[in-house]
C-alpha positions in Angstrom: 9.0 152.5 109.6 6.1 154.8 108.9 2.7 153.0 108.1 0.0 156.2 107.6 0.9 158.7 105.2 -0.9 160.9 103.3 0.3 160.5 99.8 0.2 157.0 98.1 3.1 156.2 95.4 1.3 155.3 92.1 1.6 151.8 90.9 2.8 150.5 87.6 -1.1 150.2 86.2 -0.6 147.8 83.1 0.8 145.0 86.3 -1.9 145.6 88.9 -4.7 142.8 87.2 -2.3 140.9 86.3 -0.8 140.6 89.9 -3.7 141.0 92.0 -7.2 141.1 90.6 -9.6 144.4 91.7 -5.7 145.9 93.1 -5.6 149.4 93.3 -3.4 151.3 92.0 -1.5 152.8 94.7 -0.3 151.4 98.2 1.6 153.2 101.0 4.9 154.4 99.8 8.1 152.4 100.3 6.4 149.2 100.6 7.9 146.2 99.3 7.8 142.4 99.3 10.4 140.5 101.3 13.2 139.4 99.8 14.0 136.0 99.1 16.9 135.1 102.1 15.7 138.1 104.3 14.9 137.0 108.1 11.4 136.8 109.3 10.4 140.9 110.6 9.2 139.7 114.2 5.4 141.1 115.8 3.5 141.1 118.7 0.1 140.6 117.3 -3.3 139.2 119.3 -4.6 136.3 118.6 -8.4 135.4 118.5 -8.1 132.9 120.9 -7.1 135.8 123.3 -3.0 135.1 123.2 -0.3 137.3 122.0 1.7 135.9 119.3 5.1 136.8 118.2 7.8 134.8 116.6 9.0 133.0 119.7 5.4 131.2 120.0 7.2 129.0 116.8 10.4 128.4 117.7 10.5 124.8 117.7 8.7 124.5 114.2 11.2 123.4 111.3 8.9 125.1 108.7 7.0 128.3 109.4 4.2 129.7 107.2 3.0 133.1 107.6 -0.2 133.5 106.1 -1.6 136.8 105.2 -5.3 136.3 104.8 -8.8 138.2 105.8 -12.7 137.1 106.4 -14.4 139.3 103.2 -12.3 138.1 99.9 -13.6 135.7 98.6 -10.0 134.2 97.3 -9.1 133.9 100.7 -12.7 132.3 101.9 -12.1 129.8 98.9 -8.4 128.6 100.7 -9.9 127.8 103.9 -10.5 124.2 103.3 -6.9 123.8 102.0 -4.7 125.7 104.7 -6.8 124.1 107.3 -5.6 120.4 105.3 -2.2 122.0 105.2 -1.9 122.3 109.1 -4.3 118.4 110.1 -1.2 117.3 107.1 1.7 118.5 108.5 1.4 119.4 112.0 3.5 116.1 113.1 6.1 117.1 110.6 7.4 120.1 112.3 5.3 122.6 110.5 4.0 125.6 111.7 1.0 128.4 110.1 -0.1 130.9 111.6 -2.5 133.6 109.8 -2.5 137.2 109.8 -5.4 140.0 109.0 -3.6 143.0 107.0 -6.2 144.8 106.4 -7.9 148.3 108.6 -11.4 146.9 108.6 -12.4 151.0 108.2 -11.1 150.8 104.6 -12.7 148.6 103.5 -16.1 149.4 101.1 -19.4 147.9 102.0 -19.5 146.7 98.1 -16.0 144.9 98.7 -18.6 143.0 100.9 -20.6 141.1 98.3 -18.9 137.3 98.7 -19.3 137.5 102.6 -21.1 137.2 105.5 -18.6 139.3 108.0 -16.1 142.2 107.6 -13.0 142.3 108.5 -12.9 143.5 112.3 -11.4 142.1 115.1 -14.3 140.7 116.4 -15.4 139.5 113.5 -12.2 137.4 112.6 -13.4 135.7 116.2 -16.4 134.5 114.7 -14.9 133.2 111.2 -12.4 131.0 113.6 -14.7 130.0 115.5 -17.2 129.2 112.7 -14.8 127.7 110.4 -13.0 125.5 112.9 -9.6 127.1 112.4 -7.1 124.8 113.6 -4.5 127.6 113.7 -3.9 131.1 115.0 -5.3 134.0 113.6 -4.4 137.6 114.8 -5.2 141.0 114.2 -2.5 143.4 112.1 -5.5 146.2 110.9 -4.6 148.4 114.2 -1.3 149.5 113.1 -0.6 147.8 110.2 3.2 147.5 111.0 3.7 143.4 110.1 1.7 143.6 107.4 4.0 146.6 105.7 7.7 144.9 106.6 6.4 141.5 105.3 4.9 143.4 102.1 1.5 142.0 102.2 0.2 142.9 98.8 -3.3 140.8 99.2 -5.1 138.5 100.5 -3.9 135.9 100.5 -0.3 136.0 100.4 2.0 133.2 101.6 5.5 133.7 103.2 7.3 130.1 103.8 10.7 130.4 106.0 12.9 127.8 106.9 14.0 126.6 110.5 16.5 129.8 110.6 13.6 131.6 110.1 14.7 132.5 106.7 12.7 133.8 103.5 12.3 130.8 101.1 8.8 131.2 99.7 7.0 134.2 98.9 3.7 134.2 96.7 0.4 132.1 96.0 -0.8 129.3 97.7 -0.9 127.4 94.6 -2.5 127.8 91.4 -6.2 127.4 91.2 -9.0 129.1 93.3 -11.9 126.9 92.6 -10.9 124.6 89.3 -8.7 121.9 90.1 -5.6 122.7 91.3 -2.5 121.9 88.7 0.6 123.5 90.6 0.8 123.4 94.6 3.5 125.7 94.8 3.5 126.4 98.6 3.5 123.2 99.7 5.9 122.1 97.1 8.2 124.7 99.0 7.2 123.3 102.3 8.3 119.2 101.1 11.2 120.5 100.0 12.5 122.1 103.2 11.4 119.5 105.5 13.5 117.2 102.7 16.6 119.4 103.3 16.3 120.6 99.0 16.1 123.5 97.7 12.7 124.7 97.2 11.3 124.4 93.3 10.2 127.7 93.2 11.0 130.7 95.4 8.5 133.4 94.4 5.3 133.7 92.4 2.8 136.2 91.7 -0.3 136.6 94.5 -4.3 137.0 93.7 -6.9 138.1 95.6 -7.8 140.8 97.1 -5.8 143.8 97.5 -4.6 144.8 101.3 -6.9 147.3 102.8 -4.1 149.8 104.2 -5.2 152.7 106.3 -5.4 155.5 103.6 -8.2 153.7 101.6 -10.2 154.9 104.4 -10.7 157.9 102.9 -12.4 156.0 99.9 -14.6 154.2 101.8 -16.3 157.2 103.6 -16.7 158.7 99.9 -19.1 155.9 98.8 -20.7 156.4 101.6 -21.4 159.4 101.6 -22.5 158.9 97.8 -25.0 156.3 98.6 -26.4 158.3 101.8 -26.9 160.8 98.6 -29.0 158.5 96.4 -32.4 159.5 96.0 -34.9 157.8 98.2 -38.6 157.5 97.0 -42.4 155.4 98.1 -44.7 154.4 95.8 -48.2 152.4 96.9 -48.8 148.7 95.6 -51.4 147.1 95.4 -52.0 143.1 95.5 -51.3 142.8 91.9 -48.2 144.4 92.3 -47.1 142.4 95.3 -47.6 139.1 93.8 -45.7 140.4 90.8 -42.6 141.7 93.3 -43.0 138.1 95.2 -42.5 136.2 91.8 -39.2 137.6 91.7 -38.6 137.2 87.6 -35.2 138.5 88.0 -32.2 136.6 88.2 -31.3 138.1 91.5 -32.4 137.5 95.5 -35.2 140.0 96.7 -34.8 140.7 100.3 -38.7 142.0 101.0 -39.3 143.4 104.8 -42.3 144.6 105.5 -42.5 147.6 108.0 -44.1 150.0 110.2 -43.6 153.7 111.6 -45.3 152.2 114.5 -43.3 149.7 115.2 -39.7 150.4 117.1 -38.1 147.3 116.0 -38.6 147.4 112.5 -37.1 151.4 112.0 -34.1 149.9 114.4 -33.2 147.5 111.2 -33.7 149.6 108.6 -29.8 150.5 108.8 -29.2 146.8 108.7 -31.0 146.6 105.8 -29.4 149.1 104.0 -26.0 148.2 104.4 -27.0 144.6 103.0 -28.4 146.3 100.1 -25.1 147.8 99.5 -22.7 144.9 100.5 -24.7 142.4 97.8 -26.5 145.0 95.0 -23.6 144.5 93.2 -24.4 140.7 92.9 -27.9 141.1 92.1 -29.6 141.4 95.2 -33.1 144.0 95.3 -33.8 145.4 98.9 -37.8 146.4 98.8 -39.7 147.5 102.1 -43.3 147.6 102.3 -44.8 150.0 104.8 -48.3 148.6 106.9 -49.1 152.3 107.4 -52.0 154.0 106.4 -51.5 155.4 103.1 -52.6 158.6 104.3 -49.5 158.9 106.5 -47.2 158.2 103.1 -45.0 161.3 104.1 -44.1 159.9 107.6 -42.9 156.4 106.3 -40.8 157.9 103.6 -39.4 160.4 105.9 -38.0 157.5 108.2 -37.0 156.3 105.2 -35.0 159.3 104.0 -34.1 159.6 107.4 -32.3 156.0 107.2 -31.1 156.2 103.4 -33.4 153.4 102.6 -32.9 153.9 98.6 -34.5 150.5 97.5 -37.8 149.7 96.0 -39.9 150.7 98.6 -43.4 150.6 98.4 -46.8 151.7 101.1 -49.1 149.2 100.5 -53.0 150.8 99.9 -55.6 147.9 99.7 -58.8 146.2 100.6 -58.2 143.0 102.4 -55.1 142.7 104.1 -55.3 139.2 104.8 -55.7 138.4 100.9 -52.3 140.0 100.6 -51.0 138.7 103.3 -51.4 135.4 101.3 -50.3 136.6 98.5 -46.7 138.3 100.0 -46.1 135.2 102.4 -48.9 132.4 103.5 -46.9 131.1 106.6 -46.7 134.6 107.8 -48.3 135.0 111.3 -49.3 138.8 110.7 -46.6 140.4 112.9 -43.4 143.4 112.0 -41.4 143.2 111.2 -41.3 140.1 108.4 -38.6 139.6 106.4 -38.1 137.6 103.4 -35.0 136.1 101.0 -37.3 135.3 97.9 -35.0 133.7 95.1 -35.2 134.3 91.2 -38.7 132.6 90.3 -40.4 133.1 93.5 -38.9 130.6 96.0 -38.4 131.7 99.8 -35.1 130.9 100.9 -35.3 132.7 104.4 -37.9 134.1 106.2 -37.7 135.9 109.5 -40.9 137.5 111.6 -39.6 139.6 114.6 -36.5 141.3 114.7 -33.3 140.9 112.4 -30.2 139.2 113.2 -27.9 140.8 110.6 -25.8 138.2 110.8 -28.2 135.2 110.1 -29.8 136.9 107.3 -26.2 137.5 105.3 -25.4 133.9 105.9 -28.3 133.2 104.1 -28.1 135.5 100.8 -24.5 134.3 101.0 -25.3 130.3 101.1 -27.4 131.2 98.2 -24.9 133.7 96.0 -21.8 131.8 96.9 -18.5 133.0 98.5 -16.2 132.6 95.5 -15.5 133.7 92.3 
């Protein structure tokens, strides 16, 4: 069946929130949501863990659950816990899970970003299971797409329950709650009553989360690109008065402040970094500022690598007297070194800090711990 086309089939708008929150309105034509009764479509997908999984790795299980899910939504990163309890629960009892990654990590937005620490590439799924323990397999669909479109993924996540016949008897949410307390545990009521020989309470229920990335949202995700490469960059000077005012932080978002050099290789080789954090978490709150260690008279060379790298944050060259006095006041337990990076929460507290080199990774984790993954 054909999975990239280049015309999308609108979507009944007026159904799209209520059926999957932030769902756009179109998805590749001729997609459609197993049926009830239909048999299990079959895949060769690989597996984190290195293997090749297709249907056959289940055979013996009594109770299969395929599990569409993903690293960035933050629906799916509140389930973790509880599909991770479903397998320790019933992994005596003849149950299966295994968990599949719909989405073409290419189409995915940088702003679709803001609840996570990783995207949704291959080898970042590697480092989700790995972090999170996953006591199951997870596999890769985004190449081609193909399971993903015969099941009829609609988001993330999306749970398919089939019986030892390997027949469709389940098809919607996990249950009913994300974060509140949970009232209705549909999915699991649908796996009791298989493994009790009854038929299940209720076949089919609507799915939230976040919408399945297919391959033509690509196009969409270079736009905004290309729209925030477009955003005007600028550089002011500060002054120590005006640092310890940007240090205070009286916002009620996190302040990422790294403070920079032309002359210094390592901290231009971040700036990228940088950026695309300031585009994955803005959305949540989260100010990017640079301060440049050059001498204001070279003001036009630090904003042109800034320009250069699209840095369109608060960025600022700083022009005054002492340099140890605002050292002291920007950061006291900094050593003097670039670059120097800060996560400075609402009110003036420093939640990370970082002299040398980013790790990309590392810092995220940390605006993340402190913005939360969920809705």
């Amino acid at each position: 069946m054909p999975m990239r086309r280049a015309c999308f089939a609108l979507l009944i708008a007026a159904l799209a929130p209520a059926l999957v929150p932030g769902m756009a309105l179109a998805d590749p034509p001729g997609l459609k949501t197993l049926a009830i009764g239909s048999p299990a479509p079959d895949f060769s997908l690989p597996g984190v863990d290195g293997k090749t999984y297709s249907l056959k790795d289940f055979a013996s299980a009594k109770v299969l659950v395929v599990y569409f899910t993903c690293n960035h939504c933050p629906t799916a990163q509140a389930y973790e816990a509880r599909v991770a309890k479903l397998v320790e629960d019933y992994k005596d009892k003849g149950v299966a899970l295994m968990a599949i990654c719909p989405n073409d990590a290419t189409a995915v937005r940088l702003d679709e970003l803001g609840y996570t620490d990783l995207d949704d590439t291959f080898e970042s799924m590697k480092i989700r299971a790995r972090d999170a323990h996953y006591n199951y397999p997870y596999v890769y669909d985004g190449e081609t797409q193909k399971a993903s479109f015969e099941y009829g993924a609609l988001a993330t996540p999306h749970v398919f329950i089939f019986d030892a016949e390997r027949k469709l008897r389940y098809n919607g949410r996990f249950d009913d709650q994300e974060v509140k307390p949970v009232k209705s545990h549909e999915a699991i009521d649908a796996i009791d009553a298989l493994l009790a020989g009854k038929p299940v309470p209720v076949e089919k229920t609507r799915v939230r989360g976040c919408s399945t990335k297919w391959a033509d949202k690509r196009d969409a995700a270079k736009e905004s690109l290309a729209k925030w490469d477009a955003e005007p960059v600028t550089l002011e000077t500060i002054d120590e008065a005006g640092a310890a005012a940007l240090v205070k932080n009286d916002t009620k978002g996190l302040l990422v402040l790294n403070l920079w050099a032309t002359w210094c290789g390592p901290c231009i080789q971040e700036l990228p970094a940088l950026v695309e954090i300031q585009r994955m978490y803005r959305g949540r709150g989260l100010r990017v500022a640079t301060l440049s260690l050059d001498d204001p008279a070279k003001k036009d060379d630090a904003l042109k690598v800034l320009t250069d790298n699209h840095v369109s944050g608060l960025n600022r060259i700083v022009q005054v007297a002492d340099r140890d006095k605002f050292a002291d006041i920007v950061d006291k337990e900094w050593p003097g070194p670039v670059p120097h990076t800060l996560v400075i929460a609402p009110g003036g507290e420093v939640i990370y800090r970082k002299t040398g080199a980013l790790d990309p990774l590392e810092l995220k984790r940390a605006i993340v711990g402190k913005i939360g993954r969920t809705y």
